[in-house]
C-alpha positions as CSV (number, residue, x, y, z in Angstrom):
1,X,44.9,-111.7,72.3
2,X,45.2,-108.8,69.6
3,X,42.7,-108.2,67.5
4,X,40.8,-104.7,66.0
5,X,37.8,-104.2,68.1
6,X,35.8,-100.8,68.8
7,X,35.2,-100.7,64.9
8,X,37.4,-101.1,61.5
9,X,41.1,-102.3,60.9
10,X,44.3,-100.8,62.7
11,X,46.3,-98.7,61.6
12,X,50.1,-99.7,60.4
13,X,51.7,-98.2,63.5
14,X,48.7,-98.8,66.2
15,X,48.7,-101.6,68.5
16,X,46.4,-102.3,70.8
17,X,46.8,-105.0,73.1
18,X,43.0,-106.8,75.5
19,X,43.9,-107.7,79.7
20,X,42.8,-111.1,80.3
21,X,39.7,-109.0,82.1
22,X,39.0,-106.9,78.2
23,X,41.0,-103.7,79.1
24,X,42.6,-102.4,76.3
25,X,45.7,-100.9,76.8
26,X,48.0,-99.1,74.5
27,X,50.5,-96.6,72.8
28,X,53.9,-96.1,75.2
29,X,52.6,-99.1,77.2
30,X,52.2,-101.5,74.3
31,X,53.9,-104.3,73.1
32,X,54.8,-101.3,70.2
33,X,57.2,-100.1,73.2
34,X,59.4,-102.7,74.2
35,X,59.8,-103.4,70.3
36,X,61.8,-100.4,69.7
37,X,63.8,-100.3,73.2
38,X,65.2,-103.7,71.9
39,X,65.8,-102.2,68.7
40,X,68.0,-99.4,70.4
41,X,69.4,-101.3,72.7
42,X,70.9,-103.9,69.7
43,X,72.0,-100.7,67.3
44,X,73.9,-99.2,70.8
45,X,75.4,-102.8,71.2
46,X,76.5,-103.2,67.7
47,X,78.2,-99.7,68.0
48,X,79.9,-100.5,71.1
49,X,81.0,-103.2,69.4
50,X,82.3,-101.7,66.6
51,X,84.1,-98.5,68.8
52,X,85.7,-101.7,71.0
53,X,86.7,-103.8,68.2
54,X,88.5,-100.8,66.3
55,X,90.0,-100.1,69.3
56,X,91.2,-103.5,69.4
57,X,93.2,-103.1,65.5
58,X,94.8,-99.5,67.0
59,X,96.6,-101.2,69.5
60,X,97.6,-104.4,67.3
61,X,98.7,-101.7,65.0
62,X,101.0,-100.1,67.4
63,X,102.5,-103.6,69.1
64,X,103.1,-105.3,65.4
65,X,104.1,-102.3,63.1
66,X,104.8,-99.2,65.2
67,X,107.3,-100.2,68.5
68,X,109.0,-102.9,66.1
69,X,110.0,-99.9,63.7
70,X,110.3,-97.7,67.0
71,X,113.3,-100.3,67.9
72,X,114.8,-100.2,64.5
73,X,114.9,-97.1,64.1
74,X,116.6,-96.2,67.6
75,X,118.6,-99.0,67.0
76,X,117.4,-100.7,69.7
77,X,117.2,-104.3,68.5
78,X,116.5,-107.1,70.9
């Protein structure tokens, strides 16, 4: 359960997370911590994503506009 013991509200950025047994754990070990891995592991996906996918248009580019003009040009029609 989370809740502000040991005196006053918490902060904005401070978690503090209670053990079943009342041991409070917190900062890199926090629930504050797997929060922003996920959020760095979904920004790295989305740029993968976005290196794979333009990678994807380069080579549709080259097999639709590119060889076909390629062929005409050396007069090598099919």
């Amino acid at each position: 359960m989370f809740e502000a013991r040991e005196g006053g509200a918490l902060e904005d950025g401070e978690v503090k997370h209670y053990d079943a047994d009342g041991t409070c754990t917190s900062g890199m070990f926090g629930p504050t911590m797997f929060s922003n891995t996920l959020a760095l592991f979904l920004a790295v996906s989305a740029l993968t994503k976005v290196v794979v996918y333009a990678a994807y248009a380069g080579i549709e580019t080259i097999a639709t506009v590119i060889v076909p003009a390629m062929f005409e040009a050396l007069e090598w029609g099919v």
